[in-house]
C-alpha positions in Angstrom: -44.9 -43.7 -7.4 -43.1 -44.0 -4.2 -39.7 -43.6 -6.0 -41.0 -40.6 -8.0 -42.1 -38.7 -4.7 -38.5 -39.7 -3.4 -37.0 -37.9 -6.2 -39.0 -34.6 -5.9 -38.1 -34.3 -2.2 -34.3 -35.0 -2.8 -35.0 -32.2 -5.5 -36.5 -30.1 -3.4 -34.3 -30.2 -0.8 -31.3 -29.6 -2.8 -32.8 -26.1 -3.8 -33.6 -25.2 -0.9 -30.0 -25.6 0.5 -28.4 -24.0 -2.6 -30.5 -21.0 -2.3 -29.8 -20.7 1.5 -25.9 -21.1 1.0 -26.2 -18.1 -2.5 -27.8 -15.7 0.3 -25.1 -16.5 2.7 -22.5 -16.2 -0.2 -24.0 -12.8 -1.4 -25.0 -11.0 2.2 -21.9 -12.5 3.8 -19.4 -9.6 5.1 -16.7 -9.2 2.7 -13.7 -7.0 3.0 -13.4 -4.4 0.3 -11.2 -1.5 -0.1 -8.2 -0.7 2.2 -8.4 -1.8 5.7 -5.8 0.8 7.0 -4.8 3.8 6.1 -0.9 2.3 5.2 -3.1 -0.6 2.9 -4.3 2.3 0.9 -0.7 3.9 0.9 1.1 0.6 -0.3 -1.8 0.1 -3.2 -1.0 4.0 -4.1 2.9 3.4 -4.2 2.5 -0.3 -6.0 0.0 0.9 -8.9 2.4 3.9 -9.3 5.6 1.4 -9.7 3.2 -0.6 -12.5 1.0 2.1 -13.8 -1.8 0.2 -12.5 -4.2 3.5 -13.4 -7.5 1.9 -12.2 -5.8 0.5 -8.7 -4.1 4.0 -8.6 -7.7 6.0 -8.9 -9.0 3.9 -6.0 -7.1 4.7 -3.9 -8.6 8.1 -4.1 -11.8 9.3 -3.2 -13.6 11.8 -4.2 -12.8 15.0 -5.5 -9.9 14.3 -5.6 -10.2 11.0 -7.5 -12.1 13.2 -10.1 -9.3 15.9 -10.2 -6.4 13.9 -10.8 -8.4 11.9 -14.1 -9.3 15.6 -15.3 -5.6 16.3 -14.7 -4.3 13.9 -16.5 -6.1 13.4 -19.9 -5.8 10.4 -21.8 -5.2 6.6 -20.3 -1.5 7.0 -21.9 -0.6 10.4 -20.3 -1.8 8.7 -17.2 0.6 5.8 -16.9 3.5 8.3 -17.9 2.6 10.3 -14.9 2.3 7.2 -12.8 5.5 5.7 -14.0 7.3 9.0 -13.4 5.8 9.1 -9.4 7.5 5.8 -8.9 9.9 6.0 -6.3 13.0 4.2 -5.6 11.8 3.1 -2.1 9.4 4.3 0.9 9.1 4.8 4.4 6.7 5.7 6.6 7.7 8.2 9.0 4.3 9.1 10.8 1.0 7.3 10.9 -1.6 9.4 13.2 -4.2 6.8 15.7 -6.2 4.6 13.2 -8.9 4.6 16.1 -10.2 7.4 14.4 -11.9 8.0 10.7 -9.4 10.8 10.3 -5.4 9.8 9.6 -2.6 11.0 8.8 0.7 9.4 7.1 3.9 10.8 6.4 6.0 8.9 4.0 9.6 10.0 2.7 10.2 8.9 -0.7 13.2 8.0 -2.0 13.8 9.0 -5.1 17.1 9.4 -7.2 17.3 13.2 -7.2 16.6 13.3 -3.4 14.3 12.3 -0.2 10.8 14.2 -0.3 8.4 13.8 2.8 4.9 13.9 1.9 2.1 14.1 3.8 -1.2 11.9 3.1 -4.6 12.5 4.6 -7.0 9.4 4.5 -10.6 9.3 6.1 -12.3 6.1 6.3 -15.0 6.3 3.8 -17.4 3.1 2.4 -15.8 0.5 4.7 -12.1 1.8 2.7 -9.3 3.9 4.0 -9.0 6.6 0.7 -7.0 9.5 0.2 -8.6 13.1 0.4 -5.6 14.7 -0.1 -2.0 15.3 -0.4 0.3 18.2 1.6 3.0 19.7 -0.7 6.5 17.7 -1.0 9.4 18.9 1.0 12.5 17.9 -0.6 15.9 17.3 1.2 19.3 15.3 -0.2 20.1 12.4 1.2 23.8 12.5 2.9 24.8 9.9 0.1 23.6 10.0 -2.8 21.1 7.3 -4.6 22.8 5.2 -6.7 26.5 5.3 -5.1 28.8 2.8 -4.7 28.5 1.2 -0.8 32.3 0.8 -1.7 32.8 4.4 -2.3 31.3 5.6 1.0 32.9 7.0 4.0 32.3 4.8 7.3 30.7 7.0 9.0 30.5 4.9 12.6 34.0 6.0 12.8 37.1 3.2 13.4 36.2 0.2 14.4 37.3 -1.4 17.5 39.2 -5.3 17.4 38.6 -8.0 18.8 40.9 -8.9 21.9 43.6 -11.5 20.6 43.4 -14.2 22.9 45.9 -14.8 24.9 48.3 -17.9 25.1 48.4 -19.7 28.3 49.1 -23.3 29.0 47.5 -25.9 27.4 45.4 -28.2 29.1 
């Protein structure tokens, strides 16, 4: 009887503590989304490179999250487009205070046919940095072109100065 009673409380007790640690687990803070405003611009440019379509969408919010699956049509037409926004390489030029739920990022893109600056605005929305929208591209070409031969290009830090011979004296 004693033993039985010893049982039940070890029970009892181990339910108890699992149920207090699966409301810790599920009310505990937990990061989701993009944390800053250049998180949600590296997601953008990585599920581009991959045609990731679902990480692409959230990094989106809405309407324009809504336009661009309208836009696009079927999942395959989707990953084309994505593929086809994959740039070569990016930079960000301009990131406005993150202090704020407003930002702005300029990125220039490098892309085979040319450099294009574009302009993301992000707002903090649902504990994420998303993008609400995107300014027109302004293209420029890049003083060499992508793709060319290091080999092949001018120096353009002009000649190079040597280093002074040293000179001979006596040895010691």
């Amino acid at each position: 009887m004693h033993n039985r009673k010893g049982r039940l409380r070890m029970a009892a007790i181990l339910a108890l503590t699992l149920g207090v640690l699966a409301l810790v687990v599920r009310w505990s803070p937990r990061q989701k989304g993009f944390a800053g405003p250049t998180d949600c611009i590296s997601a953008y440019y990585e599920a581009c490179q991959v045609g990731d379509v679902t990480r692409y969408e959230s990094c989106f919010a809405d309407p324009l999250r809504s336009e661009t699956r309208r836009d696009s049509g079927d999942m395959n037409h989707l990953i084309s487009l994505l593929q086809h926004k994959a740039v070569k390489n990016w930079v960000v030029v301009a990131e406005s205070e993150t202090d704020k739920p407003v930002s702005t990022v300029q990125i220039d893109e490098v892309r085979e046919d040319g450099i294009a600056r574009v302009r993301f605005r992000l707002e903090f929305l649902h504990s994420s940095w998303l993008i609400v929208g995107v300014d027109p591209v302004q293209r420029r070409q890049p003083s060499v072109p992508y793709g060319t031969d290091v080999r092949n290009v001018p120096d353009a830090s002009g000649p190079r100065d040597e280093p002074p011979e040293e000179e001979e004296g006596p040895e010691p």
